[in-house]
OpenMM code with the backbone's topology and positions (N, CA, C; nanometers):
from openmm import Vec3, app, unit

residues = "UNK UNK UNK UNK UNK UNK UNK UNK UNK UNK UNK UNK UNK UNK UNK UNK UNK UNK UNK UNK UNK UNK UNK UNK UNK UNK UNK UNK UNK UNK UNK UNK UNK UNK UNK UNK UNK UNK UNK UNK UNK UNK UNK UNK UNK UNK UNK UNK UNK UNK UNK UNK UNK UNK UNK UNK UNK UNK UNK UNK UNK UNK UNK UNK UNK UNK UNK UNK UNK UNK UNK UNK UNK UNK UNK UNK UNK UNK UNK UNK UNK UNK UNK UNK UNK UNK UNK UNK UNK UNK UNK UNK UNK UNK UNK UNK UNK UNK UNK UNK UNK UNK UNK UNK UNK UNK UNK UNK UNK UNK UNK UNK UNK UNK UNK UNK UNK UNK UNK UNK UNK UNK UNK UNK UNK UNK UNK UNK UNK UNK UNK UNK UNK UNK UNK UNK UNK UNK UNK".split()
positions = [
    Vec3(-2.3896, 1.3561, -0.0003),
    Vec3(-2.2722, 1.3461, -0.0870),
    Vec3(-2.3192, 1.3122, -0.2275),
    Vec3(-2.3758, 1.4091, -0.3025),
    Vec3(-2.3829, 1.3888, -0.4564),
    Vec3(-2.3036, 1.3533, -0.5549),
    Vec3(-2.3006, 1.2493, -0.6058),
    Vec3(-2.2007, 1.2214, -0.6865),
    Vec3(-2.2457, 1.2667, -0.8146),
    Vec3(-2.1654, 1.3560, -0.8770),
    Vec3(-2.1794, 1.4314, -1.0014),
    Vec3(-2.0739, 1.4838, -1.1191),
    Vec3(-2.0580, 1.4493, -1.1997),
    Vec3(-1.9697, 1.4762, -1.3241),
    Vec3(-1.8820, 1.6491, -1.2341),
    Vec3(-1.7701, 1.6430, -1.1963),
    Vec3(-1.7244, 1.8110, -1.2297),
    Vec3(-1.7409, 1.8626, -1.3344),
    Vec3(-1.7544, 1.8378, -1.4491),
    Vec3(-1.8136, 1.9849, -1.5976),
    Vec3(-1.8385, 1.8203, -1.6821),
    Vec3(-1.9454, 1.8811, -1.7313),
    Vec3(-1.9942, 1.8214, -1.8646),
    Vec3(-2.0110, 1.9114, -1.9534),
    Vec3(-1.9681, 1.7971, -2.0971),
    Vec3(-1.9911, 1.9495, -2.2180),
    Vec3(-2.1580, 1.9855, -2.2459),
    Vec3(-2.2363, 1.9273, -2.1739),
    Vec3(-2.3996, 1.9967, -2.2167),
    Vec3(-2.4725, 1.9844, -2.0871),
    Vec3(-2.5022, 2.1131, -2.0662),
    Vec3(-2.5953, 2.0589, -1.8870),
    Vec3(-2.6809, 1.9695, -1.8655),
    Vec3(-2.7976, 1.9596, -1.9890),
    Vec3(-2.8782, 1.8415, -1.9864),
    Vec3(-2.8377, 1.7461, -2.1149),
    Vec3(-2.9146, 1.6005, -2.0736),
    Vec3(-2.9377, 1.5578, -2.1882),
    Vec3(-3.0545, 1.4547, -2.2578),
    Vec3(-3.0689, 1.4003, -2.3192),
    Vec3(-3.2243, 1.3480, -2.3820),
    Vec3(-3.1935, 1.1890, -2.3142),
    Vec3(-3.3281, 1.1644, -2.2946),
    Vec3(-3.3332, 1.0216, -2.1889),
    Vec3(-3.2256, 0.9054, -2.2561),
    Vec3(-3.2303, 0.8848, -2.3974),
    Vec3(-3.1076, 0.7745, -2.4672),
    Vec3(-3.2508, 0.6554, -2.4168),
    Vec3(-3.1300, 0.5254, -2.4946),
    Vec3(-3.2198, 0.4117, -2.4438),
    Vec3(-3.1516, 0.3262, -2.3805),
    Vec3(-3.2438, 0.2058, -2.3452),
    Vec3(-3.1603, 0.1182, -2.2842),
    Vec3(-3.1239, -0.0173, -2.3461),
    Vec3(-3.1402, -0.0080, -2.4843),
    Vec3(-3.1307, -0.1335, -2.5784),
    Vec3(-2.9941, -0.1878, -2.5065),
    Vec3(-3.0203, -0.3687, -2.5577),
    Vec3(-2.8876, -0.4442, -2.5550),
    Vec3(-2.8138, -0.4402, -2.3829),
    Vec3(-2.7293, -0.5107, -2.4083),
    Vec3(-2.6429, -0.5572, -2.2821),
    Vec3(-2.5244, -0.4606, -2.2795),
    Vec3(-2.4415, -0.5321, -2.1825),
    Vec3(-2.3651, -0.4458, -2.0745),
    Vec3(-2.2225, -0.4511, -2.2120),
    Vec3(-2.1605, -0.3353, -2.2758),
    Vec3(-2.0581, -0.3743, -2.4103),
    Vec3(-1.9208, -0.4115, -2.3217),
    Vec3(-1.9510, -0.3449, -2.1825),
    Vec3(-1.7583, -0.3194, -2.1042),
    Vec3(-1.7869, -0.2982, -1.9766),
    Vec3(-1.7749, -0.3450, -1.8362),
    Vec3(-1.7609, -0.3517, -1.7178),
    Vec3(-1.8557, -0.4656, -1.6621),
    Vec3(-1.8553, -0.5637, -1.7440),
    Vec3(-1.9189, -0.6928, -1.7188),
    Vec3(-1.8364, -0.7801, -1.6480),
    Vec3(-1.7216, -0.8249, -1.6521),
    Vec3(-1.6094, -0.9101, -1.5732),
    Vec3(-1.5559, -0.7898, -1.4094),
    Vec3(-1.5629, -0.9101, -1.3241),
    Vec3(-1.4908, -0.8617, -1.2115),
    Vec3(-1.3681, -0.8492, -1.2164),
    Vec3(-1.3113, -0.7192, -1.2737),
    Vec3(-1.1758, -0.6992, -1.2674),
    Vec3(-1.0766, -0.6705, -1.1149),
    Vec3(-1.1654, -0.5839, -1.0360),
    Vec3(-1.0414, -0.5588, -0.9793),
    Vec3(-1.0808, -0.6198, -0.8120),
    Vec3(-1.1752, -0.6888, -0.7941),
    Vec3(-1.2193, -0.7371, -0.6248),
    Vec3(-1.1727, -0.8791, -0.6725),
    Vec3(-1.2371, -0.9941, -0.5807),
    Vec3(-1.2724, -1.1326, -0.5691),
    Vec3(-1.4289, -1.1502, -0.6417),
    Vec3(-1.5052, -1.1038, -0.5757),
    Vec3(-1.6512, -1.0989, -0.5758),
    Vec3(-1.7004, -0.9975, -0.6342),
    Vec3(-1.8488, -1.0112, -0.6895),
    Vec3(-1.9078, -0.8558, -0.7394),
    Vec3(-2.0734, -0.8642, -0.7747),
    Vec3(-2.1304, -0.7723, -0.7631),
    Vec3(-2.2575, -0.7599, -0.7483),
    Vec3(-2.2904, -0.6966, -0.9213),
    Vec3(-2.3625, -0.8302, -1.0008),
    Vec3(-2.4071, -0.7976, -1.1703),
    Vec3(-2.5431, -0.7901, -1.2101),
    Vec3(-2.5299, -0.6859, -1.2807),
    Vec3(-2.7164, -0.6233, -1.2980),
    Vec3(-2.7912, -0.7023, -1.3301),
    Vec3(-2.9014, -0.7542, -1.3455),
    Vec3(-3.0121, -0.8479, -1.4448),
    Vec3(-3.1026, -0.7828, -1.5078),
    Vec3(-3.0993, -0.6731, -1.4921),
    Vec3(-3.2233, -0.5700, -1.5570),
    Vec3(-3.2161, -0.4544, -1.5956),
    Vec3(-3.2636, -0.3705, -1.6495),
    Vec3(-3.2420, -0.2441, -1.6684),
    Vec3(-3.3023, -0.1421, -1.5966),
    Vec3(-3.2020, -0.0467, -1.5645),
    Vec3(-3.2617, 0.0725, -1.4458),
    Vec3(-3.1515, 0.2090, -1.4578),
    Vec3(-3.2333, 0.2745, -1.4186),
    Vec3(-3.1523, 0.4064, -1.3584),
    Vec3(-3.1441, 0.3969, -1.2465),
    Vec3(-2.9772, 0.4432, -1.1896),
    Vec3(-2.9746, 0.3872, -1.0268),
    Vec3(-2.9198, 0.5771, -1.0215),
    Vec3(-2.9401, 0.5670, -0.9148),
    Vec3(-2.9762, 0.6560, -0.8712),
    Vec3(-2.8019, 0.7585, -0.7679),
    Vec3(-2.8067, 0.8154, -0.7074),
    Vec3(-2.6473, 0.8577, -0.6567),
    Vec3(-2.7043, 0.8351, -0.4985),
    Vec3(-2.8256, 0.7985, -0.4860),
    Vec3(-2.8806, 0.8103, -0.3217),
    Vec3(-2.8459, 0.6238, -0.3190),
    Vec3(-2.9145, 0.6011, -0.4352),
    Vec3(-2.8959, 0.4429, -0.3649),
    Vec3(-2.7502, 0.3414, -0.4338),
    Vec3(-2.6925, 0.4347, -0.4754),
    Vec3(-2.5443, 0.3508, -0.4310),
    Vec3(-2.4801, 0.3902, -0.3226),
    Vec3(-2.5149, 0.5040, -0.3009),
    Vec3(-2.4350, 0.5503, -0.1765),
    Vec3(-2.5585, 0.4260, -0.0677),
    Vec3(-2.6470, 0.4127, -0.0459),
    Vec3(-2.6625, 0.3384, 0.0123),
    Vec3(-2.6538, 0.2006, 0.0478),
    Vec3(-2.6189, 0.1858, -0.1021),
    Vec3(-2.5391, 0.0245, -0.0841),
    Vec3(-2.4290, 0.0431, -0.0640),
    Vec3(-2.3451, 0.0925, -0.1025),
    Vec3(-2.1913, 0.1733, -0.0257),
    Vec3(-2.1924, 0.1388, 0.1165),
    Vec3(-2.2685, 0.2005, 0.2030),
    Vec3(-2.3200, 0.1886, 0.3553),
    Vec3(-2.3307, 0.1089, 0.3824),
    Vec3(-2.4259, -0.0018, 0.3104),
    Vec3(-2.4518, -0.1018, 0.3900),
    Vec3(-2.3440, -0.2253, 0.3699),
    Vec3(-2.2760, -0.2265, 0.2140),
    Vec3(-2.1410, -0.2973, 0.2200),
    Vec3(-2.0306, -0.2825, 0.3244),
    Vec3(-2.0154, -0.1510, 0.3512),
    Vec3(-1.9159, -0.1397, 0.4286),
    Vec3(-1.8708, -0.1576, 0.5963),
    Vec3(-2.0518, -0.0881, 0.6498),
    Vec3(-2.1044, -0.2033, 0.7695),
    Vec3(-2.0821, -0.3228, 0.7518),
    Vec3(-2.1255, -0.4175, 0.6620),
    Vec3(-2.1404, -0.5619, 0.6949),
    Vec3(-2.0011, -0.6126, 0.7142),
    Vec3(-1.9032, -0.5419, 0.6637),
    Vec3(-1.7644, -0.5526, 0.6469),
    Vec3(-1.7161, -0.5642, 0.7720),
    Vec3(-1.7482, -0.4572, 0.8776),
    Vec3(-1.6783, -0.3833, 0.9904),
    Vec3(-1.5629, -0.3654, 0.9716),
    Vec3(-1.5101, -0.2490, 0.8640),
    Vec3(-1.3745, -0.1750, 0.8787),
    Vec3(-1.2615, -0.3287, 0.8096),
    Vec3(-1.3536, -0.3787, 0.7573),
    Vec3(-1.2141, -0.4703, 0.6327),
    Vec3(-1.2766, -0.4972, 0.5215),
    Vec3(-1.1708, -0.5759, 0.4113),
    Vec3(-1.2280, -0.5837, 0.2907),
    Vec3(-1.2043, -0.4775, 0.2698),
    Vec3(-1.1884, -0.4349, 0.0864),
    Vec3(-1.2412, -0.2971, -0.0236),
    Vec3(-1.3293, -0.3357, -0.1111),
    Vec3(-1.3791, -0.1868, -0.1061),
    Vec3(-1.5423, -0.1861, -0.2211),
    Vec3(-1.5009, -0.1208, -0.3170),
    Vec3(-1.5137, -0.1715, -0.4546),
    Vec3(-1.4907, -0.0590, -0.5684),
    Vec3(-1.6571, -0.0458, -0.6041),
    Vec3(-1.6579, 0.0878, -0.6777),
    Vec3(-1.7496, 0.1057, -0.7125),
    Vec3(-1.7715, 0.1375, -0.8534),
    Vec3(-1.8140, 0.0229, -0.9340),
    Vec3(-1.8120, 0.0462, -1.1060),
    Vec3(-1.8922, 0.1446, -1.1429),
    Vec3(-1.9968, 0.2039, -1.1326),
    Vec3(-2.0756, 0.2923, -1.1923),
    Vec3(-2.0327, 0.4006, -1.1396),
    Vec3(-2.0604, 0.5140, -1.2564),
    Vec3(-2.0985, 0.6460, -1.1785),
    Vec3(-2.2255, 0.7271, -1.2490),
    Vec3(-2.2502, 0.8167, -1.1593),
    Vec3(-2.3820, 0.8688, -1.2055),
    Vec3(-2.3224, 1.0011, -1.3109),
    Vec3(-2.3875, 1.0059, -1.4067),
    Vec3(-2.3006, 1.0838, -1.5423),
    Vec3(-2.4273, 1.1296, -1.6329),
    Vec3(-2.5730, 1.0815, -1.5849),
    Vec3(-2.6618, 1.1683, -1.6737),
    Vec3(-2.7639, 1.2418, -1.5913),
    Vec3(-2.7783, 1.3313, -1.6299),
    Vec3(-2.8523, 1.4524, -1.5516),
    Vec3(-2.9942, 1.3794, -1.6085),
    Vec3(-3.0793, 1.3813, -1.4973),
    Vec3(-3.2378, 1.3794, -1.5278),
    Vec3(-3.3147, 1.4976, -1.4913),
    Vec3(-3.3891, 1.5350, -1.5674),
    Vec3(-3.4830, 1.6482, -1.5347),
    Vec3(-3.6440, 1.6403, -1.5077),
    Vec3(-3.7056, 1.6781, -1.3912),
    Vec3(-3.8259, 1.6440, -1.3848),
    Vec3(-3.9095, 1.8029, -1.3375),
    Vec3(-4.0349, 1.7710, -1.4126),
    Vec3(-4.1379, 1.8915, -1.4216),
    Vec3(-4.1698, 1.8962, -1.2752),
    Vec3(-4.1984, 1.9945, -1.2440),
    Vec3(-4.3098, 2.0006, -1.1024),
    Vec3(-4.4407, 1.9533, -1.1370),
    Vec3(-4.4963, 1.8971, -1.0023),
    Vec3(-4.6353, 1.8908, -1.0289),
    Vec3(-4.7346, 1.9641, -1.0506),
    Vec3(-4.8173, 1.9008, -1.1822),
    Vec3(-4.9491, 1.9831, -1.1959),
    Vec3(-4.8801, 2.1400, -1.2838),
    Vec3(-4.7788, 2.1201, -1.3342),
    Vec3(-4.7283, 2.1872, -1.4048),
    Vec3(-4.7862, 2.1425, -1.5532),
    Vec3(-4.8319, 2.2858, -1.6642),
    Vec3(-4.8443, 2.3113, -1.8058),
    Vec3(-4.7696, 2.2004, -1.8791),
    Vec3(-4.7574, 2.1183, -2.0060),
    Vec3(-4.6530, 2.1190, -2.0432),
    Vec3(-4.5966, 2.2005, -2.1385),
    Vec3(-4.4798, 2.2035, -2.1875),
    Vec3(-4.4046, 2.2784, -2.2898),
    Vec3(-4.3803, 2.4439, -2.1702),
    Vec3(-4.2918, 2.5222, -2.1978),
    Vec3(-4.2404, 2.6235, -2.1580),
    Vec3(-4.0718, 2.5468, -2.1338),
    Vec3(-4.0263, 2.4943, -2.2555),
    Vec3(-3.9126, 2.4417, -2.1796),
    Vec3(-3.8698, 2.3230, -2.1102),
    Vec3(-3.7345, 2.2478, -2.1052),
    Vec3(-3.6559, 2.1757, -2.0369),
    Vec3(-3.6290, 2.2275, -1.9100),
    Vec3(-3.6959, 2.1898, -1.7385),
    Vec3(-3.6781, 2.2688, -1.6534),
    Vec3(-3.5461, 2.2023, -1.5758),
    Vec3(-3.4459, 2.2523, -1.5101),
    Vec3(-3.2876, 2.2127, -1.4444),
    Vec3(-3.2929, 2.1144, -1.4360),
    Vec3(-3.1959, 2.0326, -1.3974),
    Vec3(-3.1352, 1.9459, -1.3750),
    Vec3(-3.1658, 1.9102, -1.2197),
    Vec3(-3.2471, 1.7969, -1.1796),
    Vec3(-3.3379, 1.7093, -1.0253),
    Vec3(-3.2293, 1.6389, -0.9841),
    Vec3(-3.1408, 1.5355, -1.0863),
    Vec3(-3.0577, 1.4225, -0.9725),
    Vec3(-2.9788, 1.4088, -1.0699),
    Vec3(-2.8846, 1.2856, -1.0986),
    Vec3(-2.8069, 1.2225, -1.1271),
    Vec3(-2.8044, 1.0865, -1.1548),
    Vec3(-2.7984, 1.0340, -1.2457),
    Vec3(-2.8160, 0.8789, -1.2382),
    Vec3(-2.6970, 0.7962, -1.3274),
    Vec3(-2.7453, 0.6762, -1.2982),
    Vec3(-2.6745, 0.6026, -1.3956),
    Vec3(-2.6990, 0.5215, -1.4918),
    Vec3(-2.6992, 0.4899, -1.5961),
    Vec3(-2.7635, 0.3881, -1.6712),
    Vec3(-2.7074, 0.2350, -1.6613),
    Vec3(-2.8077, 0.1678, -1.5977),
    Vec3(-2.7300, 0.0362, -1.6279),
    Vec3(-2.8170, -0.0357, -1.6978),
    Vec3(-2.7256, -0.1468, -1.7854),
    Vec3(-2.7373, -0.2267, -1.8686),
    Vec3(-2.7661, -0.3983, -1.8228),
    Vec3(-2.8146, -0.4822, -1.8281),
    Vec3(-2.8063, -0.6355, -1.7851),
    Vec3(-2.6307, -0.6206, -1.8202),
    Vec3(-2.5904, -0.7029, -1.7543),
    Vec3(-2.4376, -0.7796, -1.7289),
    Vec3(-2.3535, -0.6962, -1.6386),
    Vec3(-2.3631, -0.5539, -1.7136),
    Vec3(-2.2946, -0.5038, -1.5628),
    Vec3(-2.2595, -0.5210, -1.4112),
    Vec3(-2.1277, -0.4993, -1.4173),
    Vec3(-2.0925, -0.5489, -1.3011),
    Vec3(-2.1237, -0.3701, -1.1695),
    Vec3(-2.1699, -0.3756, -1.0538),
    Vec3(-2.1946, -0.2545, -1.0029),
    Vec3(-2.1299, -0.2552, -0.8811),
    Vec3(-2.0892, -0.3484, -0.8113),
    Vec3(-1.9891, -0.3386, -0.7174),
    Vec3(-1.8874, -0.4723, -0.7037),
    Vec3(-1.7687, -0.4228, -0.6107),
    Vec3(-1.6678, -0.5257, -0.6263),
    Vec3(-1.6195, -0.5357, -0.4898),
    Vec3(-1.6170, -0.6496, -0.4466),
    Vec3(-1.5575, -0.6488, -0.3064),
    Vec3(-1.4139, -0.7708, -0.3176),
    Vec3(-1.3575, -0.7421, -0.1940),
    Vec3(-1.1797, -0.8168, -0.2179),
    Vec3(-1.1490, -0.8239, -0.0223),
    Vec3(-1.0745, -0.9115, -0.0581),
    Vec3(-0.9986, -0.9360, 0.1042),
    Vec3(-1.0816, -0.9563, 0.2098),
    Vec3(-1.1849, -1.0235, 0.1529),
    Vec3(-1.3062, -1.0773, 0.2472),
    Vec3(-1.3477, -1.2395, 0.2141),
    Vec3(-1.3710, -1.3244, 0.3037),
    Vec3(-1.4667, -1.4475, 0.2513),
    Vec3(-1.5677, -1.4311, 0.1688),
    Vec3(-1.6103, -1.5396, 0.0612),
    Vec3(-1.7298, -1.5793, 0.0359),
    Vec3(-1.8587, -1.5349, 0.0622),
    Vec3(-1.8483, -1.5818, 0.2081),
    Vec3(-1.9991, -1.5873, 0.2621),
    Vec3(-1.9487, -1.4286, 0.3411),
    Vec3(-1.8621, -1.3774, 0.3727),
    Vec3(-1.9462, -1.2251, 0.4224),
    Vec3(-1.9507, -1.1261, 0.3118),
    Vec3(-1.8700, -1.1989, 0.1563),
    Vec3(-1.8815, -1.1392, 0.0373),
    Vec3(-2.0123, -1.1181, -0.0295),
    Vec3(-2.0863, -1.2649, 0.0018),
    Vec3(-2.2329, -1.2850, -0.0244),
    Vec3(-2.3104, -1.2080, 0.0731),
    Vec3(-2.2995, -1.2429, 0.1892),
    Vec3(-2.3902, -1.1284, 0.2873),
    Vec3(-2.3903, -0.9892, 0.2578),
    Vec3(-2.2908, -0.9451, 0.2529),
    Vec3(-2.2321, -0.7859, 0.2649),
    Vec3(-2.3596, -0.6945, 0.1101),
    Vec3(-2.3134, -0.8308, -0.0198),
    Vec3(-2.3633, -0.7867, -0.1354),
    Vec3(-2.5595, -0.8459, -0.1745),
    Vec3(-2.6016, -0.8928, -0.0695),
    Vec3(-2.7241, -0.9544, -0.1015),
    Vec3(-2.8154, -0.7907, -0.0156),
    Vec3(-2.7040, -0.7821, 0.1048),
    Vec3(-2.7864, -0.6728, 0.1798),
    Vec3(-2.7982, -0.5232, 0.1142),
    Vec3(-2.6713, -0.4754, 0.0196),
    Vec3(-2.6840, -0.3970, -0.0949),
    Vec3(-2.7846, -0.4454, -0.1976),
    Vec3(-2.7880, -0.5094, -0.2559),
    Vec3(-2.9341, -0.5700, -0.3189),
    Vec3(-3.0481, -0.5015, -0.2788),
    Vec3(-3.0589, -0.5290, -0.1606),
    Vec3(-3.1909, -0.5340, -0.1357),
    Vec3(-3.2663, -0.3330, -0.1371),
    Vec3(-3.1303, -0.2723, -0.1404),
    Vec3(-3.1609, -0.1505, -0.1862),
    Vec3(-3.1432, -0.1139, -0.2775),
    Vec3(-3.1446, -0.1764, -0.3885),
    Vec3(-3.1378, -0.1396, -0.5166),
    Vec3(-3.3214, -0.1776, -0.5497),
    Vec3(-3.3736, -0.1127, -0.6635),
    Vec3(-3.4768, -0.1271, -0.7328),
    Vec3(-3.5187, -0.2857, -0.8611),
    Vec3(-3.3508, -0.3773, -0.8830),
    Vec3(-3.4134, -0.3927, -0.9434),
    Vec3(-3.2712, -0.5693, -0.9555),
    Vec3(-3.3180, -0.6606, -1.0230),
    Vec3(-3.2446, -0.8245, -0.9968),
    Vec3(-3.0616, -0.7792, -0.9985),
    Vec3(-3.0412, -0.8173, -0.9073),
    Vec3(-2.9029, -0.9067, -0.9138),
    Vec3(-2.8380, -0.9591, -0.8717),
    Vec3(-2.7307, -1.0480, -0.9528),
    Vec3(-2.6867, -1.1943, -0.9175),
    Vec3(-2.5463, -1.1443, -0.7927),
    Vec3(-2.4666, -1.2396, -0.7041),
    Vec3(-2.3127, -1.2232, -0.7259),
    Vec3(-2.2297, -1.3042, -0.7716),
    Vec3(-2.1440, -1.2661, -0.8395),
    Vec3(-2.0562, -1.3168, -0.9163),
    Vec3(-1.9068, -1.3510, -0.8924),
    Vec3(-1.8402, -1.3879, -0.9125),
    Vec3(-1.6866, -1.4278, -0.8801),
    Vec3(-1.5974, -1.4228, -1.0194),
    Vec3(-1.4866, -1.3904, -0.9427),
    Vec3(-1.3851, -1.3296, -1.0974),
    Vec3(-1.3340, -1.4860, -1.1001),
    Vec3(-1.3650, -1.4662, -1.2478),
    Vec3(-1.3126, -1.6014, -1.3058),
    Vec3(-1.1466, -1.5278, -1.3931),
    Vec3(-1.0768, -1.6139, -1.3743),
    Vec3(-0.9303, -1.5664, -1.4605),
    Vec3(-0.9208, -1.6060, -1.6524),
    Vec3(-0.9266, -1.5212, -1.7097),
    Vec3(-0.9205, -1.4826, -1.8279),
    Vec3(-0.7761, -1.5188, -1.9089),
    Vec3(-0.7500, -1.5985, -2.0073),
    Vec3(-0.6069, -1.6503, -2.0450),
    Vec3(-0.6012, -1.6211, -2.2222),
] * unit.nanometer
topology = app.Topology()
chain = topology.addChain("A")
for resn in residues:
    res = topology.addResidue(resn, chain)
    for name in ("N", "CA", "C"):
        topology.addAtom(name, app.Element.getBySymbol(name[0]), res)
């Protein structure tokens, strides 16, 4: 299940950077609980769907998962032992850029501690630090 933009206005695009923090999807808006970046990475459409999986197991059929990111930049990679230059070759995967603060998943209508379990075991398939967090109310 690839998660992928339906039409973008340019098929590829240039790597960008990863300066600075998270500007907007840093607060847990819409769960109890939520899983927030500490580092910078490209995540990938294989391994949210795999934290997807493993949130939703730990769950057994309760609780909801939102899922803040989506994958929205095309990466392109050479074959091996390939020339360089002849070109930008297609489009390999999908990713996402995340920023430190970002929030990347959200869970609701569950305890604490299977909020913490559910999101430490997604962790551990991700590549790269993060905390969980709790929605604090905003006035």
């Amino acid at each position: 299940m690839a998660q992928q933009p339906a039409k973008t206005k340019y098929r590829k695009k240039q790597k960008g950077n990863f300066k600075g923090l998270a500007k907007r999807g840093y607060l847990v808006s819409f769960g109890d609980y939520g899983m927030q970046a500490l580092d910078r990475a490209w995540v990938t459409n294989g391994e949210l769907q795999a934290c997807r999986v493993a949130i939703s197991r730990s769950f057994n059929r309760k609780g909801k998962v939102w899922i803040r990111v989506f994958t929205d930049k095309p990466i392109s990679k050479k074959p091996a032992e390939t020339r360089m230059g002849k070109g930008k070759v297609s489009v390999d995967e999908w990713v996402a850029t995340i920023r430190p603060g970002v929030v990347l998943f959200e869970v609701g209508n569950v305890s604490r501690e299977e909020a913490q379990k559910a999101l430490r075991l997604a962790a551990a398939k991700l590549s790269f630090a993060t905390r969980f967090v709790e929605r604090v109310e905003v006035v």
